[in-house]
C-alpha positions, -999 to 999 in steps of 0.1 A, spaced: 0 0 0 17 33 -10 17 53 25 -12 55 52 -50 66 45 -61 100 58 -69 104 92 -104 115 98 -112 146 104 -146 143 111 -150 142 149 -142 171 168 -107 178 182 -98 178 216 -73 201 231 -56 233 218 -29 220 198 -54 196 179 -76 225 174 -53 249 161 -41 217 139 -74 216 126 -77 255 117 -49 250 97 -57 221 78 -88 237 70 -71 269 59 -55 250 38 -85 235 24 -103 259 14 -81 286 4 -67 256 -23 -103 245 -34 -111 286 -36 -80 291 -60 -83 264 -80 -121 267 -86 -114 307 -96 -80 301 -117 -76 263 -127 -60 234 -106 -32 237 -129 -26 269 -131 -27 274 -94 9 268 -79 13 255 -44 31 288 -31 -1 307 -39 -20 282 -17 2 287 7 2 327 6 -39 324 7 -34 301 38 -5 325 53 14 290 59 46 280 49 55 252 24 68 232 53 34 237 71 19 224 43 31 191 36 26 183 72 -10 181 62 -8 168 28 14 150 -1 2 170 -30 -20 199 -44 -43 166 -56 -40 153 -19 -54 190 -6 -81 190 -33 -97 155 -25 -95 163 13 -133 159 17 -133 126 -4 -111 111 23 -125 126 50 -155 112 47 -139 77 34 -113 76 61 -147 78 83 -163 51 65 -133 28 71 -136 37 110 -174 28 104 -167 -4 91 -146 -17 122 -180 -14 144 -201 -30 118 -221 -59 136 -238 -89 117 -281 -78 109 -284 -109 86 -288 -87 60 -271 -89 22 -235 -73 20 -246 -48 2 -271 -39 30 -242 -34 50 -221 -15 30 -250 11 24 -251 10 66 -217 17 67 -215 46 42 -247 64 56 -233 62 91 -202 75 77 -221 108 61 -241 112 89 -208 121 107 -199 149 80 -210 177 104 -181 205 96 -200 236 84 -183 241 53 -181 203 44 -205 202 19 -197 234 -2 -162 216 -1 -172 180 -12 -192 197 -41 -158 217 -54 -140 183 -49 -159 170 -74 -161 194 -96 -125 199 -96 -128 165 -100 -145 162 -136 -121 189 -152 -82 178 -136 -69 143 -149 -45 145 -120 -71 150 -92 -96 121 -112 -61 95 -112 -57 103 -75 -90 94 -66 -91 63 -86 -59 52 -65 -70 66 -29 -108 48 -38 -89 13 -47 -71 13 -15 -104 22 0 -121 -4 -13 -90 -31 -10 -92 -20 31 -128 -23 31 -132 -56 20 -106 -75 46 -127 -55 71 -159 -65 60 -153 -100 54 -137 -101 91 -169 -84 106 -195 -107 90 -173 -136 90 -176 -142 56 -163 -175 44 -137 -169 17 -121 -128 23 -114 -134 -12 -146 -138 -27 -153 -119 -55 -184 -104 -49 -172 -88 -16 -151 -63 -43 -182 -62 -65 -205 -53 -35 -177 -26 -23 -176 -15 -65 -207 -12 -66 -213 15 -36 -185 34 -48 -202 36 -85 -239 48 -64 -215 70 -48 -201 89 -74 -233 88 -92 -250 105 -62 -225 129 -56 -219 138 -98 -260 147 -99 -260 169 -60 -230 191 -73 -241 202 -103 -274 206 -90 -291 242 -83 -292 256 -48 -272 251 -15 -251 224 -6 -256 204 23 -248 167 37 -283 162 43 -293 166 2 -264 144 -7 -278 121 19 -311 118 1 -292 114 -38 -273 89 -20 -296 65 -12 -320 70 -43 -283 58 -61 -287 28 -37 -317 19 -43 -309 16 -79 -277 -1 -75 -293 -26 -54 -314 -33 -85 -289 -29 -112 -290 -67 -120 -329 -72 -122 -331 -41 -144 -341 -53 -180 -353 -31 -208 -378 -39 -237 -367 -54 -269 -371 -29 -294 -391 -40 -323 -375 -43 -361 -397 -14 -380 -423 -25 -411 
């Protein structure tokens, strides 16, 4: 695995160094997500971040690996969360599926930061227009989804960690996912965690029918 996952940043930090750790990370955040959405991802250097943030370079990569890394910040905060998630995850009898939707839900629910949402929505919109950001977050959601599996199948006990449709269960909420969150940020209107909540699991919904769905031969004309 290249290099550890993102802490989360999701619960609230205790003590003054933590908080003033915090400030800064989210300085960092969105002065970077403000500059690239007005001049370009590319065209933004990292010093200029840094001026907006009134941090050094040094301070900077104590926080993150990469302009990318600093862009996707919401992405992993709220996956980082859903890994924690996962470690509590207790058996319902339900499908995998079921409890990977659980899992995820829980995971949002905990996306409390004021400004998280406006954030998320620039992530992804950054997202669609920077190759670099979009190859990122294929890696970071692979590792994701690699992690999430050997926790799942530990949690539920499932008989081979290996099987296939583990990944395909854990593929298949990060494809509801994206889907969810594509339609929420180019939608009209404010951004908030609860409206991504409610695209989120209309994309479930239909992902957990993807494999019933048939359509109706079209007939030859004449």
């Amino acid at each position: 695995m290249a290099g550890p996952l993102p802490n989360s940043a999701s619960q609230p930090p205790t003590g003054l160094r933590e908080r003033k750790k915090q400030q800064t990370r989210e300085a960092l955040v969105d002065a970077g997500l403000r500059l690239f959405v007005e001049h370009g991802f590319a065209e933004t250097t990292l010093d200029e971040v840094c001026a907006q943030a009134e941090v050094s370079k040094r301070t900077f990569f104590r926080y993150f690996t990469s302009k990318e890394d600093l862009a996707l910040d919401p992405s992993h905060e709220l996956w980082s969360t859903f890994l924690g998630e996962m470690e509590s995850l207790r058996p319902s009898g339900g499908t995998v599926f079921e409890a990977l939707q659980e899992v995820l839900l829980a995971a949002l629910d905990k996306m409390t930061a004021p400004r998280w949402a406006e954030r998320m929505a620039a992530c992804r919109l950054l997202a669609e227009v920077s190759p670099s950001i979009t190859a990122h977050n294929l890696s970071f959601c692979d590792r994701i989804s690699s992690e999430a599996c050997k926790t799942l199948s530990a949690r539920l006990a499932l008989a081979d960690p290996e099987d296939l449709r583990t990944r395909l269960a854990q593929d298949l909420l990060v494809a509801a996912f994206q889907s969810a969150v594509e339609r929420w940020a180019h939608a009209s209107g404010r951004k908030t965690a609860l409206g991504l909540r409610t695209r989120l699991q209309h994309a479930l919904a239909a992902a957990a029918q993807v494999t019933m769905y048939a359509g109706t031969p079209a007939h030859a004309g004449g």
